[in-house]
N, C-alpha and C positions, 0 to 999 in steps of 0.2 A: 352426231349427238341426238338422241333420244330424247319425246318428253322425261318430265320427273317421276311420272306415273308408270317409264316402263323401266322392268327391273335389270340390272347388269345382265351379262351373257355368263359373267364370271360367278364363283360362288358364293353369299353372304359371306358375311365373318360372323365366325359363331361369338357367343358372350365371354367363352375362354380365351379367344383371341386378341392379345395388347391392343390397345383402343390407338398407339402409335403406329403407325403405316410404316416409318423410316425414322428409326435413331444412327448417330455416330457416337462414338466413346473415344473421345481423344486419336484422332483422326489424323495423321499429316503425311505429307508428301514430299521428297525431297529428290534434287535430279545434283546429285557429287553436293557440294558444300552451298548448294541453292537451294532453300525450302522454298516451296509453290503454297501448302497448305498448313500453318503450324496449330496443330493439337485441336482442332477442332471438334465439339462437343453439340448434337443438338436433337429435339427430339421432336417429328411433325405429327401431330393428332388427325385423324382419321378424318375427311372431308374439309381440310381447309384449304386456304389460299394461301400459299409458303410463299414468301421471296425470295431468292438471293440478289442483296444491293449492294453494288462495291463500283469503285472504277475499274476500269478497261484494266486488264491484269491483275487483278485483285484476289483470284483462285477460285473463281465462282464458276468457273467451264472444268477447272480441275476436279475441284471438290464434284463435281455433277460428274464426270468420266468416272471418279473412285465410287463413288452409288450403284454405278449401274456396271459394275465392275470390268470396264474398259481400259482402265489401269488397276492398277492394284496399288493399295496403299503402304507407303511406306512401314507406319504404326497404326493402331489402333483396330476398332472393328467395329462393323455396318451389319445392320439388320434390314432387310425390307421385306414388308408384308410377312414374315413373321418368320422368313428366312438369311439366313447368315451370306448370300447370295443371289445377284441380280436375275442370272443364269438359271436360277430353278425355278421363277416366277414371271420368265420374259415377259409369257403371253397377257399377264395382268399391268402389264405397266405398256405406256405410249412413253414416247421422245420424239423432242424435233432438238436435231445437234445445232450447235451453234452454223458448224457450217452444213448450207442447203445446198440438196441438190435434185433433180427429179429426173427421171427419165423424158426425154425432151418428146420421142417420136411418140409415146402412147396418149392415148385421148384422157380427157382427166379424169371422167367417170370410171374409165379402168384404172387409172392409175391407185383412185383410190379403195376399187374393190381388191387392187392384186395384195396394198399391203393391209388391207382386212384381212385376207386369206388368210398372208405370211403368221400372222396372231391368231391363227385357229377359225376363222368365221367361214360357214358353208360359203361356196360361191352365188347363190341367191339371194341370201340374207346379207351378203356383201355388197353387192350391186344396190339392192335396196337403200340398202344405211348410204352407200355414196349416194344419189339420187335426192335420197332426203337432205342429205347434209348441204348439197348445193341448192339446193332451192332454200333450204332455211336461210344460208347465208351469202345469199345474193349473187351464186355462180350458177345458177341453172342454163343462163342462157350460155355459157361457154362449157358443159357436160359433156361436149360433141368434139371441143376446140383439141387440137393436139396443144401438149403442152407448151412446146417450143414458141407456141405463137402465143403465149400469157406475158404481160407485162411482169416487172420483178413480182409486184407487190400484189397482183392475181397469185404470178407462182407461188408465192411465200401460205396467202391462204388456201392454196390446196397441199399445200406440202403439213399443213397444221392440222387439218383435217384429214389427210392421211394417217399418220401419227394417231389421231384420235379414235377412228372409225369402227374399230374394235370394242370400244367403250371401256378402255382399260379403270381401273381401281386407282390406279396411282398415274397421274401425267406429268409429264418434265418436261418442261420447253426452256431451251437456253438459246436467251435474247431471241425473245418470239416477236419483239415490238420492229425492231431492227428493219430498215426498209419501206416500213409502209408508212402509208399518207396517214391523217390522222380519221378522214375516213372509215378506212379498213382498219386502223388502230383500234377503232370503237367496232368495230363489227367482233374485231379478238376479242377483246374485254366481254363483248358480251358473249361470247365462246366461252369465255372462264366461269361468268358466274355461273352458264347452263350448267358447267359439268360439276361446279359445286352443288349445287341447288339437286343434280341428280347422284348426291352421294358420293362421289368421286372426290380424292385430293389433288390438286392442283400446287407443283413448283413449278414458278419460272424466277430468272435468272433476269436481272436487264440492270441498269447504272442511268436510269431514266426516272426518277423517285414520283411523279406525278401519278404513274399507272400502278406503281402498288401503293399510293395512297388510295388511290380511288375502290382499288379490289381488295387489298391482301386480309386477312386476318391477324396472320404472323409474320414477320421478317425477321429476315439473318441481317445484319450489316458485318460485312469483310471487307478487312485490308491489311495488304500486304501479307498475304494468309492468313490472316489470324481473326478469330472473331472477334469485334467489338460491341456488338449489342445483337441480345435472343429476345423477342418480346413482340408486344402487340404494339401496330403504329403508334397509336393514343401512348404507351408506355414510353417508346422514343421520342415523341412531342414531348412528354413531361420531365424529358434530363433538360431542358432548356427554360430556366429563368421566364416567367411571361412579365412582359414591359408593358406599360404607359409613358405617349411621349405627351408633355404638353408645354405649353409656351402662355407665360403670363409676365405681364410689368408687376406683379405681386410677387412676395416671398412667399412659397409652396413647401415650405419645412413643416408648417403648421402638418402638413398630410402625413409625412413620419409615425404621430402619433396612431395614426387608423390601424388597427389587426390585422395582421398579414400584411403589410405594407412593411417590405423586409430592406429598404435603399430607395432614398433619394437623392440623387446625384444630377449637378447642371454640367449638361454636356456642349459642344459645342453646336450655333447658330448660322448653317449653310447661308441663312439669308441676312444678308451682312445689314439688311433698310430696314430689320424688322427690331420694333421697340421693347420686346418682353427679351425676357430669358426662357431660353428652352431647359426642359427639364425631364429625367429619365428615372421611373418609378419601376421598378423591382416589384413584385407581388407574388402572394400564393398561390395553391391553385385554386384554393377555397375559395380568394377574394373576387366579387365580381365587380367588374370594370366602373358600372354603373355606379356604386358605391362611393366612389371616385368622386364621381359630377358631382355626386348628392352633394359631397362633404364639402366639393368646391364654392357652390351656391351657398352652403352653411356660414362659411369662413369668410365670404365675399372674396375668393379669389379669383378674378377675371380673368376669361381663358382666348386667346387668339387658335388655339391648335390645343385638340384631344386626341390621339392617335391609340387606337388599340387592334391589333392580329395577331389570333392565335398562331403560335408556330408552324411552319409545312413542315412534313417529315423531309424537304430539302435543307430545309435551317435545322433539324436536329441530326441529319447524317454531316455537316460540316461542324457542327459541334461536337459528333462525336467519333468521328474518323479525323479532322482537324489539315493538317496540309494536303493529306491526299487526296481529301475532297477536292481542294484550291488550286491544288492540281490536273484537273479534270474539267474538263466544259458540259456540262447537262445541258441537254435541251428541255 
């Protein structure tokens, strides 16, 4: 990876060129009377942070194989970078497949100039960008090491950066988080933002909802092929109700009346010693929480317990994927 200052190897995109890097149009996959991907539709904007977030079998390694046209799809039809074909564009696009593997006996700085190469890069300007890429992110001192002697989660970041090294237009990584500490988790992550920040679009693929809250722009949510939400995280946080819990010996109906205050509802009291009634307030997005106190202190209603968090994009993928979330263990 490159500063933001230096320019692709590859070619701008002129201004007549779709500002979309990669659309699907009703998209699905089926193996005899088993669909993997049903009718998928979506369209990723030039420089951003794409997810795909699903559970374990949810068709997010499928849908990523029909992209890059390593299957072929059932229906439908794919565009990338401004070709109806992966194959006519390889050299601009990086992948790291879900399953890794490296060549064990070569050194790692070769490893990652051979597949610069493989993507067009002279073999100097190859050697270089490896060189740079491990001292940027914390492998210099193992440049030398053959591969075979890298722990998983070493091999895993030079197989990332392999994949990358070319400085392709478009990167795909399916479940890049997978294996590492959270360490080198944070060393990836900040691999992604570089290669947004220099232009580049970025999908990855994981069923781990923390690290594309932290990065994504966009997310896919999939399950059981099919898509259930295209949007910005913030737009997934807002399919979810935002709550106030609070806990008073006072009647709290009076708060009904405040704007945006859409349900109040007394739910049940885990703490079986304690003297109020707990209470679960429903609001817009308009309303701020604060709003709340004020009206409580207005009304004289004494509070034991104010409880307010905004949603994680993990509370709105089980709201809105529903059992197959619940079926799934996130870390």
């Amino acid at each position: 990876m490159v500063d933001s200052a230096t320019p692709l190897h590859s070619q701008p995109q002129s201004e007549t060129e779709p500002r979309s890097v990669l659309s699907l149009h009703n998209v699905s996959k089926t193996y005899g009377d088993f669909t993997a991907v049903d009718d998928v539709s979506l369209s990723i904007p030039k420089g951003s942070i794409y997810g795909f977030l699903g559970p374990n079998g949810a068709g997010k390694t499928t849908t990523i194989r029909m992209i890059l046209e390593i299957i072929k799809p059932s229906s439908g039809n794919i565009h990338i970078l401004g070709h109806s074909s992966a194959l006519d564009v390889r050299n601009r696009i990086g992948y790291l497949p879900e399953e890794k593997g490296l060549y064990k006996k070569m050194k790692v700085w070769a490893l990652i100039q051979y597949f610069a190469m493989l993507k067009g890069m002279n073999k100097q300007a190859a050697k270089q960008q490896a060189w740079h890429l491990l001292e940027k992110y914390g492998l210099k001192d193992y440049a030398e090491a053959k591969v075979e002697s890298l722990s998983k989660g070493m091999g895993q970041k030079v197989q990332v950066l392999s994949a990358v090294a070319h400085e392709p237009e478009l990167v795909i990584l399916d479940e890049p988080f997978s294996g590492l500490d959270p360490v080198n988790q944070s060393v990836l992550e900040e691999l992604i933002r570089d290669m947004a920040n220099n232009g580049q679009t970025v999908i990855f693929s994981t069923h781990v909802m923390q690290h594309a809250e932290r990065l994504c722009d966009h997310i896919l949510l999939i399950a059981k092929g099919r898509k259930v939400f295209d949007g910005t995280v913030n737009e997934a946080k807002a399919t979810i109700p935002r709550r106030i819990i609070l806990e008073s010996v006072n009647d709290v109906l009076p708060l009904s009346t405040i704007e945006g205050v859409t349900e109040v509802l007394a739910i049940e009291n885990p703490e079986a010693d304690s003297a109020g009634t707990r209470w679960q307030l429903q609001i817009s997005e308009q309303l701020n929480p604060q709003d709340i106190l004020r009206s409580c202190f207005e009304k004289n209603i004494s509070l034991s317990r104010f409880e307010f968090t905004e949603p994680s994009l993990h509370d709105a993928f089980v709201h809105l994927v529903g059992e197959d979330a619940r079926e799934h263990a996130f870390r």
